[in-house]
Each structure stands twice: as structure tokens, then as C-alpha cells.
N, C-alpha and C positions, 0 to 999 in steps of 0.2 A: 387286777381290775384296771378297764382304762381308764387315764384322767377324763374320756369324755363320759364313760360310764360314768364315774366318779361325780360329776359336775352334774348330770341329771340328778341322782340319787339325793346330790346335796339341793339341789333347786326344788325337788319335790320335797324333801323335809322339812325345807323354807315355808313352802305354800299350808302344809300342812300345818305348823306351829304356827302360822300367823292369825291363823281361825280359832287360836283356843282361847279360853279367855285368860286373860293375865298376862298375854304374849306382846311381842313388839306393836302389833295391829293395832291394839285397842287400850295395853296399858290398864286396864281396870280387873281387879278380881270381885269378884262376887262375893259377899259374906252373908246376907241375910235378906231371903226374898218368902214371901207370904200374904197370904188374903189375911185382911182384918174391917173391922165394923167401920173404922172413924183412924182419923188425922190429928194430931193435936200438937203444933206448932215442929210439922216434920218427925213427931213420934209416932207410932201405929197405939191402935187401943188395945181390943181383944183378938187375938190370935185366933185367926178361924181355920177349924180342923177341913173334913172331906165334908161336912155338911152343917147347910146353917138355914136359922130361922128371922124371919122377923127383923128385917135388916132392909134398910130402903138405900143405902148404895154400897156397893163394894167395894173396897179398895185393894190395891195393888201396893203391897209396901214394897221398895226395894233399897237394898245396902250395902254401898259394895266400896271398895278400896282403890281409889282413884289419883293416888299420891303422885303417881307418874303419868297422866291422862292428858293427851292434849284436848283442850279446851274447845277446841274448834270437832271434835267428833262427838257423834252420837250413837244413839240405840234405837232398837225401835221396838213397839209396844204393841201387841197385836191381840186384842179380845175379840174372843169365841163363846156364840149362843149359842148351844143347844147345834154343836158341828156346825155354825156358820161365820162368818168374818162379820163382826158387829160392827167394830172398828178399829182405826188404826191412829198410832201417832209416836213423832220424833223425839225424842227427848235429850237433848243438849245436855253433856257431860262436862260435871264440874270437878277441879284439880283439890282433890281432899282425901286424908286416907279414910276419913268416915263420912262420904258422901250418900247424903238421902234423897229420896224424891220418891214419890208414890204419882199412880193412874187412877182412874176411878169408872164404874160407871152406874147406871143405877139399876137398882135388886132388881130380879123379875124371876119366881120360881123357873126352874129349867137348870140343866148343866150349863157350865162355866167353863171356861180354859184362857188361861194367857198365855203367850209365846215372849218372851224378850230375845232378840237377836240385834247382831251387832253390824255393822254397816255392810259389812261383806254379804250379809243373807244369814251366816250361820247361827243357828238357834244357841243362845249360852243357858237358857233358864225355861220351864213351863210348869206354870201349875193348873190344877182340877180343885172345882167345889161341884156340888150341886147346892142349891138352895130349892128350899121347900115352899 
């Protein structure tokens, strides 16, 4: 193989590891992401399954390992109505290995989805609810 095959091959494997999560990029691993009812000083309440009732906002918990994280990068936060872009927002990453933060928005029967991806564009995380 030649050293310039070589040097592509390694350049490409660069680009690719730097998208994943955990990697040089972004420094944070992901531990614990899920919809739940309520917030309660950065804990989640009830773990909400693929469907839920009777709940007037939802929340995004997320928990992930940040012990290596630079301080200055973020994430970003993307909620989906019913297949549409509801809203969106940045969320500045803190240097902790049990870093918390949750999104929120309020209940409205219909499908749900969230997207989290990391500065590059790459999706690290997505979940579905419907509520009722």
C-alpha cells in the first residue's frame, strides 16, 4: 500500500471517529436519555414508555459522561410534532462525568420525536412517544 493510499485511509478514519460519540470531537458519552413527566432538582420523575397520558409537558431527560468535555461545545436539541420541526435549541456542555440537563416542551396529543446531535450535525441520540 502507498504511504499516500495510506494517509487517505488514515484521514478518512479520523473523520469518521470524530462523529461518534465518546470520540476526540465531542468528548462526552451518553449514559441515560428518555422522556419522563416532571424535573425535580435535575432528577427525571416517571419514565415514560412509547405512550403516555395526561401529562401537560414533556420532558427530555438527558445523562451522559462529560468528564473530558470541553466546556465551550455544545449539542443540539431538535423536537418533532407529529413529522414536523417544533423546535430547536443549543445546549452548552458541562465538564462532569454525571452531567444532567433535560429540554422540555408542552403535552399536545400527537407523535413526538427528539433528535440530539452534536455540533458537527451528527445525530448521537433519538427518541418517539405518542401521547394520547
Amino acid at each position: 500500500m502507498s504511504r499516500l493510499w495510506l494517509s487517505v485511509v488514515i484521514a478518512a478514519l479520523g473523520l469518521v471517529s470524530s462523529s461518534l460519540p465518546g470520540s476526540a470531537a465531542n468528548d462526552c458519552v451518553p449514559k441515560d436519555i428518555f422522556f419522563t413527566d416532571r424535573i425535580d432538582l435535575r432528577n427525571p420523575g416517571q419514565h415514560l414508555g412509547a405512550k403516555a397520558a395526561g401529562i401537560e409537558k414533556l420532558y427530555l431527560y438527558v445523562a451522559m459522561d462529560c468528564a473530558h468535555a470541553d466546556e465551550n461545545e455544545q449539542f443540539g436539541v431538535r423536537w418533532f410534532f407529529n413529522g414536523k420541526v417544533l423546535q430547536t435549541q443549543a445546549i452548552p456542555l458541562g465538564v462532569s462525568p454525571n452531567w444532567r440537563t433535560f429540554s422540555y416542551a408542552t403535552a399536545r396529543s400527537g407523535r413526538w420525536r427528539v433528535e440530539l446531535s452534536w455540533a458537527s450535525g451528527s445525530v448521537f441520540a433519538a427518541q418517539e412517544i405518542q401521547i394520547e
